[in-house]
C-alpha positions as CSV (number, residue, x, y, z in Angstrom):
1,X,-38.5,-57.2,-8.5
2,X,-35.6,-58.9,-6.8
3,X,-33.0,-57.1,-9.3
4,X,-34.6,-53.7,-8.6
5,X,-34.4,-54.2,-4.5
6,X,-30.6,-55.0,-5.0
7,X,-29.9,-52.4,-7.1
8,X,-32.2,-49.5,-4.6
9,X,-30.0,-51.3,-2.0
10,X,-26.9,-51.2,-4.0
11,X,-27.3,-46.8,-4.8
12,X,-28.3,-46.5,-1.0
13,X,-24.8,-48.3,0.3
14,X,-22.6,-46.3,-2.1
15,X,-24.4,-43.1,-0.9
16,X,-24.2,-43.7,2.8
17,X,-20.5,-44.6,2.1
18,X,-19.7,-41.1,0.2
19,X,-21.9,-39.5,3.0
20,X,-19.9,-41.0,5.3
21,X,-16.5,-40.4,3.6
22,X,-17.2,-36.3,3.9
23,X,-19.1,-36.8,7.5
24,X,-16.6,-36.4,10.2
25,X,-13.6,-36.2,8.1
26,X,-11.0,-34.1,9.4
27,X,-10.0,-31.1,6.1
28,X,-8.0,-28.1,6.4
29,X,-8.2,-24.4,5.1
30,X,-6.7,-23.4,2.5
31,X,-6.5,-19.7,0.9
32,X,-4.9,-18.7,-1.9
33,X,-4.3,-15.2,-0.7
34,X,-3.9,-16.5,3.1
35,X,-6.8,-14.8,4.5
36,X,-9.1,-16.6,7.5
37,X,-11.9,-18.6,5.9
38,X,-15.8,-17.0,7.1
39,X,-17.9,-19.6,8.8
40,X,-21.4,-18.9,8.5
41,X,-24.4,-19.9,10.7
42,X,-26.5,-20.5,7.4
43,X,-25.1,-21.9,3.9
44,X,-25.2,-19.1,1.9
45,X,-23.5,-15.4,1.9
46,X,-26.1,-13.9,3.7
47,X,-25.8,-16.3,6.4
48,X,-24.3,-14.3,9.7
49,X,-20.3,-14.8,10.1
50,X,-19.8,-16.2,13.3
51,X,-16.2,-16.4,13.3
52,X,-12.6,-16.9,10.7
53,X,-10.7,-20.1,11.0
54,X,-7.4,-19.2,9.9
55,X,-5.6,-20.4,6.6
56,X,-4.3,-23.9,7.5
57,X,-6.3,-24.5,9.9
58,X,-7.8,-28.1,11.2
59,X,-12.1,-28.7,10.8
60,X,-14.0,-31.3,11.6
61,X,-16.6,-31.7,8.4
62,X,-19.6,-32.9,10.3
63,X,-22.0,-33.4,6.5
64,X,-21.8,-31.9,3.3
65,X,-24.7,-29.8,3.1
66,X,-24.4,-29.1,-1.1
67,X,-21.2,-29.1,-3.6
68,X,-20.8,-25.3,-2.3
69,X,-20.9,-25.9,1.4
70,X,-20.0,-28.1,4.3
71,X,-21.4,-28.0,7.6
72,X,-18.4,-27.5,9.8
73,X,-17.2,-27.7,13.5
74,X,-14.0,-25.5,14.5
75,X,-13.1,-24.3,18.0
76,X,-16.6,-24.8,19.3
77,X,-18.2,-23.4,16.8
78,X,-20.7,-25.0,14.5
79,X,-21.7,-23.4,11.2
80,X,-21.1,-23.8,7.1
81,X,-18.1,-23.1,5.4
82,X,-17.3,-22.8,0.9
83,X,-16.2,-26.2,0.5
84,X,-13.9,-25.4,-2.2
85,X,-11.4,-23.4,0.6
86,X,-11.3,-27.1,2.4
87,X,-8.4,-29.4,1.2
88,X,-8.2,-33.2,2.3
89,X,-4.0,-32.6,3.3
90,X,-2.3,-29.8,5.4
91,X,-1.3,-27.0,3.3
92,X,2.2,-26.6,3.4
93,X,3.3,-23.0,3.9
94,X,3.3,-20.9,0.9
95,X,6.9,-19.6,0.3
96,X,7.0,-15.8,1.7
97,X,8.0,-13.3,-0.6
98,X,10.6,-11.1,1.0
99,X,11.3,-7.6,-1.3
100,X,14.4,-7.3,-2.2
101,X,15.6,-4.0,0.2
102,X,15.7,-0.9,-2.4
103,X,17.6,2.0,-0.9
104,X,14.6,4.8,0.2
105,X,16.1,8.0,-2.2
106,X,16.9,10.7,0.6
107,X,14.5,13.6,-0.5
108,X,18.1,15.5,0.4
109,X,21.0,14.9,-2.2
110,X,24.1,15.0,-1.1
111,X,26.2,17.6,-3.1
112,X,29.5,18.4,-2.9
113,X,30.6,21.7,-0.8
114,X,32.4,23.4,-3.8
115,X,28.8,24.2,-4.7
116,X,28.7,26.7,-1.5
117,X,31.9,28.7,-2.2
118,X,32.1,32.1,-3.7
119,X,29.1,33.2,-2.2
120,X,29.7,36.8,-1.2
121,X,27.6,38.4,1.4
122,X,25.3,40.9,0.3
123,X,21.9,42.1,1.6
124,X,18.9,43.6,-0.6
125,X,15.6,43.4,-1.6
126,X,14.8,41.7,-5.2
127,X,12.0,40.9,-7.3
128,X,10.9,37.5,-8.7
129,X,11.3,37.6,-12.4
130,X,10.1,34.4,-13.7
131,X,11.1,34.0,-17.5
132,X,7.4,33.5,-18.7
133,X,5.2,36.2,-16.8
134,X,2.4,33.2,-15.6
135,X,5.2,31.4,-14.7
136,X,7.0,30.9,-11.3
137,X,10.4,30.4,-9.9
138,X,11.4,27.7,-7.9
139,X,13.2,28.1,-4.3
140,X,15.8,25.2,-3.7
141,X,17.4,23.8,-0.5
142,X,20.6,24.0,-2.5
143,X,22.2,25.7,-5.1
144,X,21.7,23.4,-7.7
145,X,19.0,21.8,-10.4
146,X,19.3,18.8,-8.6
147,X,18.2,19.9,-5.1
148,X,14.7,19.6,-3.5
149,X,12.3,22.1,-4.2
150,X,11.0,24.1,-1.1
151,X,8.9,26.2,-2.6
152,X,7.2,28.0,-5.9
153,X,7.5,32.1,-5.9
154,X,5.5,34.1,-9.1
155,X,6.1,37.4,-10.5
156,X,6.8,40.1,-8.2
157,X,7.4,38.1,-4.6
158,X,9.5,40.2,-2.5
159,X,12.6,38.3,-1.1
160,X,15.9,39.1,0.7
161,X,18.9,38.2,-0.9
162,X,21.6,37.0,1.5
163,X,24.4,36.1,-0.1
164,X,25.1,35.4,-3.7
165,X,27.7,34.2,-6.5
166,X,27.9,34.5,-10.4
167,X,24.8,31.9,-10.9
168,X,22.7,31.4,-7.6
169,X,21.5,34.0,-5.1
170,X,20.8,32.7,-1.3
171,X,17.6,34.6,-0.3
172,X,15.1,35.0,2.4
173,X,11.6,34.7,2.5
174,X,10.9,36.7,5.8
175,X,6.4,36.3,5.2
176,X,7.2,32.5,5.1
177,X,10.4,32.4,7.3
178,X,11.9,30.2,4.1
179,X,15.5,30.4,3.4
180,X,16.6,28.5,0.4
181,X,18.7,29.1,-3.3
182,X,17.3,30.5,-6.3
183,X,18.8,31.4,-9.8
184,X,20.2,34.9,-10.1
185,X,18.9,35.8,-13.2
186,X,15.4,35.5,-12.1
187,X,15.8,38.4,-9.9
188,X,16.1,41.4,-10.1
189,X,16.8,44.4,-7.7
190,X,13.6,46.2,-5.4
191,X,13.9,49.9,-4.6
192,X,10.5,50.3,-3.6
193,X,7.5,52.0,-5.2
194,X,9.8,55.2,-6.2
């Protein structure tokens, strides 16, 4: 009987000594993806949030109310927080990962002026003539393949042709108030109905 008493007494010390190690023991927060641990007023998910304590942070651990939660006291505040996002040391700042600057691609290239000679003044009316009847034609900021697309124009749009050289024609879009470059050979003179 004696033996049994000593042992009883015996489990009892070593769990009021693990309690104790976890009651009142200073822990800290740690996240992974540095976001502010939820402390709840009940131990479970459901329980209310009643505020964050921020990655890093210092709690007292009052008890350890299950393997999946500790009753905790930060700034005031009394409640349950996941044990598994409290770490005995202070977390030393994750490194910061810093991108490497990429240079932002200007939606403008930057071409050359030869591309703007030889265009001789002119002033009609044309017709959009896109190679596949369905199809459309593009309008560009510039005379070139390169250059940013303002706008689409299908089969028959009416446009004013500025000025123009042996491949590219500057028009007008005077509905739209668009100006822009598109490819002479996908238009083709307007006379009007006659």
């Amino acid at each position: 009987m004696k033996r049994k008493l000593a042992f009883i007494l015996a489990v009892l010390i070593v769990v009021c000594i693990a309690t104790a190690a976890t009651a009142y023991t200073t822990m800290y927060v740690f996240t992974s993806n540095g976001n502010p641990l939820n402390m709840r007023d009940a131990p479970s998910m459901l329980g209310n949030i009643m505020t964050q304590i921020p990655n890093g942070a210092a709690v007292l651990v009052n008890d350890t109310y299950d393997e999946t939660w500790y009753s905790v006291t930060y700034n005031g505040y009394t409640g349950y927080s996941m044990a598994r996002y409290l770490v005995s040391g202070a977390p030393t700042p994750a490194p910061t990962w810093c991108p490497v600057p990429t240079a932002t691609p200007s939606p403008y290239v930057t071409f050359p002026n030869e591309i703007f000679f030889d265009f001789q003044p002119t002033y009609y009316t044309a017709l959009v003539r896109p190679s596949n009847p369905a199809g459309y034609v593009n309008l560009r900021w510039a005379p070139s393949l390169q250059a940013e697309i303002h706008s689409h124009y299908y089969a028959n749009a009416v446009l004013t042709v500025m000025s123009q050289n042996s491949l590219w024609c500057q028009v007008l879009d005077e509905t739209g108030r668009i100006m822009g470059f598109m490819m002479r050979q996908f238009l083709y003179p307007y006379y009007g109905d006659s």
